[in-house]
N, C-alpha and C positions, 0 to 999 in steps of 0.2 A: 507517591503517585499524585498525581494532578485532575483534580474533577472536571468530565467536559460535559458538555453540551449534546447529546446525540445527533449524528449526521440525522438531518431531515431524508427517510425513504418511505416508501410504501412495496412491501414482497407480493405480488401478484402471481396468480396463475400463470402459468405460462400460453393459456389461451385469454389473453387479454379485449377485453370491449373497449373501445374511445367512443365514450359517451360524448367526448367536451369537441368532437373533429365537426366541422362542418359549416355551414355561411356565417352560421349566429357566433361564431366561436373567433373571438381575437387571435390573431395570426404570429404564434407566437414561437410555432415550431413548426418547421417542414420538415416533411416527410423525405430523407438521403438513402442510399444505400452504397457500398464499394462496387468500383468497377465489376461485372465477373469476368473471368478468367485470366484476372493477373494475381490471383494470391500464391501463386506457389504450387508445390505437391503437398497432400495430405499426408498429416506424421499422423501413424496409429498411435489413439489416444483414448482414454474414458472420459466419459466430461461427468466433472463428481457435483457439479453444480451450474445450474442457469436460471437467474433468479432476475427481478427488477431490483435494482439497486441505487445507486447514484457516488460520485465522483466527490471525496468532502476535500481532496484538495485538485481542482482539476488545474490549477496553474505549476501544481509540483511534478518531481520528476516522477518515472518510473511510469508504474510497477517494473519491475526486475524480475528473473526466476524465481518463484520460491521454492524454496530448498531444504524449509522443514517446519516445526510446529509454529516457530517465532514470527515464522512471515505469514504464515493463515492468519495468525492473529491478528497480524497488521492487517490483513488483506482485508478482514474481514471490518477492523474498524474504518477502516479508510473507504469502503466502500460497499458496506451492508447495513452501517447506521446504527446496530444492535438489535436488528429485523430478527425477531422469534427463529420463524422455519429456518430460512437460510442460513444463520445464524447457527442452528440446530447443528446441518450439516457440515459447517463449518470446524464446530468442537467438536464432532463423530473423525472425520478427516484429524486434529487433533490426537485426539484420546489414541490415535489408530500409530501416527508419529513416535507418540510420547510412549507408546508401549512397544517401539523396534518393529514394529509389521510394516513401516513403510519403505522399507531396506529399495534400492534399485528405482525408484520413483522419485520425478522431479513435478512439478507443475506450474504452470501458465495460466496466468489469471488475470482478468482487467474489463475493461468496457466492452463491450461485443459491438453496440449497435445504439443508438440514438434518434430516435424520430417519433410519427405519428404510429409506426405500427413496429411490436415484437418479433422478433425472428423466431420461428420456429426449431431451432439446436442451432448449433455452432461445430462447425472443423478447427482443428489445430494444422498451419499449412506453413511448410517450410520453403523460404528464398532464399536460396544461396544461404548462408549460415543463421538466417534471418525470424525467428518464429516470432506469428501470430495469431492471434484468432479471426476466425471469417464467420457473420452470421449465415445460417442457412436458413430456405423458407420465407424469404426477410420481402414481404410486399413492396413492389416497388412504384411508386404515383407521385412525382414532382410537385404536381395540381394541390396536395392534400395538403392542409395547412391543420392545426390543434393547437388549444388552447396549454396545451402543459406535452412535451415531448418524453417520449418515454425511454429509458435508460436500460438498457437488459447489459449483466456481468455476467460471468463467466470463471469457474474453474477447469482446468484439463489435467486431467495425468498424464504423462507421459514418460516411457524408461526412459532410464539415462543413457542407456545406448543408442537414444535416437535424438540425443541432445551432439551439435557440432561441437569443436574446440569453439573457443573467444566467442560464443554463441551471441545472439541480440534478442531481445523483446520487444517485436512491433518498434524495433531503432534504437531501442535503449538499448545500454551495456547490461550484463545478466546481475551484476553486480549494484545495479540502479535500488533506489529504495522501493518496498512493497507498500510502506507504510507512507502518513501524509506526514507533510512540514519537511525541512529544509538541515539536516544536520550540518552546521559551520566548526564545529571543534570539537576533537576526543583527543586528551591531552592526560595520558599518566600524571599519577599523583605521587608525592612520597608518604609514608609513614602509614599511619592506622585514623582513616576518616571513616566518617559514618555516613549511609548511604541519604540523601536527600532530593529535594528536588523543591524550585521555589520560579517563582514568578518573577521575571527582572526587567523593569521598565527604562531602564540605561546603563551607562558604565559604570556609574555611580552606586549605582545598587552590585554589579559586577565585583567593582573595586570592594567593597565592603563584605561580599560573600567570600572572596579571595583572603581576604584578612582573616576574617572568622574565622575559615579552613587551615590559618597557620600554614601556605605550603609557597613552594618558589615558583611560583607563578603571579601574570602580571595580566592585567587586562589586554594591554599592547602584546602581549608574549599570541594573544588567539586571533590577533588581529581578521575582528569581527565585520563585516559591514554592517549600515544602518541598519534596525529592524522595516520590514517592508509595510506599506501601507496595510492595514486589515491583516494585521498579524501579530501575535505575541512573541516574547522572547519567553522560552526555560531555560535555567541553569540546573543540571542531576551529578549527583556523586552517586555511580553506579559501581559493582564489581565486576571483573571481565579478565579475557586474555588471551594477550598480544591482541589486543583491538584495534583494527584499522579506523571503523567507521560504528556505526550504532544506527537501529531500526526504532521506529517511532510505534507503539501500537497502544489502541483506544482500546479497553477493554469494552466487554460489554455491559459493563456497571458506570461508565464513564467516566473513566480515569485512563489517565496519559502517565506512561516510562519510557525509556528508554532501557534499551536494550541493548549491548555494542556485541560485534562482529566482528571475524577475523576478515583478511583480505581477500580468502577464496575459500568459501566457506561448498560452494559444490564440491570443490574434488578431497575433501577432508578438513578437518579441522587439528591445529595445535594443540595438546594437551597441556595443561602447569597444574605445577603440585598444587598452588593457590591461588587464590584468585587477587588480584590486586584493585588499587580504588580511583576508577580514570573520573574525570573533568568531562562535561558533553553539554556544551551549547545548540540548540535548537531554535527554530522559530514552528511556530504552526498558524494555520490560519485564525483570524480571530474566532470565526465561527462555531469553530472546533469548543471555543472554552466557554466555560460559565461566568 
């Protein structure tokens, strides 16, 4: 695991004051809200959490469906910070997975709303195959301007029988990551390696991890792009099976793994007698590390 940095949040009541909105106050956020009445119909749902939060990769894909405990976790470093309370709820939802009680239940979880004022709850609302969240309660005043905008996320449950075929999240595929950073390779391994994870400033360093591993791979065989501005590279030798892809999650002690995934991991997963030792190239934001 890899030590990070904690996403910068602050968990707020859900009846929030903006001390900082007003003449004296640097115009630094306006107050938006979505159209109303083009979100869709409303999919019955519980909302297990609506917390202030904040986005620690807003430039990365996703969120995606989450589908079980691996992606709370992500969900929750990419976008709770390691916030106590919320946080709280997050490992209850957990401990709730990891013990088979969350049998029939999918959830929908991401940014709700952004501005000078909190929404009051949130809907889960379906378009055409489409699910997203809709704030409700949500003030609406163009005029208002604040010094710091406020960020409110969101968990929903929802059955899985009220989930479409080839479903989307707010655009995304369901399949999108929950967690931040950029996965560019999950590449099987042969023989018996040990599980690692290391920081890699080029291909140079690549090249050299490649060796050390002893396996038939080539730095050209992942062909990687550039690492992005404000962003690190990891290289992990994780265990897994039949892994398509791999989830990035912070814990709340702030350490970074990966974790790889099969290809459709809602409608079941592959079983193997053993687990095998894949290859998974990452970047994450720089922010994210120590």
């Amino acid at each position: 695991m890899y030590r990070t940095r904690p996403v910068l949040a602050v968990l707020a009541v859900l009846v929030v004051v903006v001390a900082a909105c007003g003449d004296d106050a640097p115009p630094t956020a306006v107050d938006t809200a979505p159209p109303p009445g083009s979100e869709g119909e409303v999919v019955p749902g519980e909302v297990e959490l609506l917390a202030e939060g904040s986005d620690g990769d807003p430039e990365g894909a996703g969120p995606g469906l989450i589908v079980d405990a691996v992606d709370l976790r992500a969900f929750a470093g990419r976008f709770l910070g390691g916030q106590d309370g919320a946080s709280e709820t997050v490992d209850e939802l957990v401990t709730e997975l990891d013990g088979g009680d969350g049998d029939g239940r999918l959830f929908v979880g991401g940014v709700v709303s952004s501005g000078c004022f909190a929404p009051d709850g949130v809907e889960l609302r379906r378009d055409g195959r489409d699910l997203r969240l809709v704030p409700t309660g949500l003030e609406e005043d163009p005029d208002v301007v604040c010094a710091r905008a406020i960020t409110t996320v969101a968990v929903v449950a929802v059955a899985r029988t009220e989930v479409p075929e080839d479903v989307t999240v707010d655009g995304e595929p369901a399949s999108a990551p929950v967690g931040p950073g950029t996965v560019h390779a999950v590449e099987r391994l042969g023989g018996d390696v040990e599980p690692s994870v290391l920081e890699v400033d080029s291909d140079r360093d690549l090249e050299r991890l490649l060796a050390g591993l002893d396996v038939a791979l080539s730095v050209e065989d992942l062909g990687l792009p550039p690492v992005p501005e404000r962003s690190q590279r990891l290289a992990f030798v994780v265990g897994g099976c039949e892994a398509a892809t791999a989830e990035l999650v912070v814990t709340a002690g702030g350490e970074v793994t990966a974790v790889l995934r099969q290809a459709d991991e809602v409608n079941g997963r592959v079983e193997c007698e053993a687990l095998e030792p894949y290859f998974v190239v990452a970047d994450l934001p720089a922010g994210l590390l120590s």
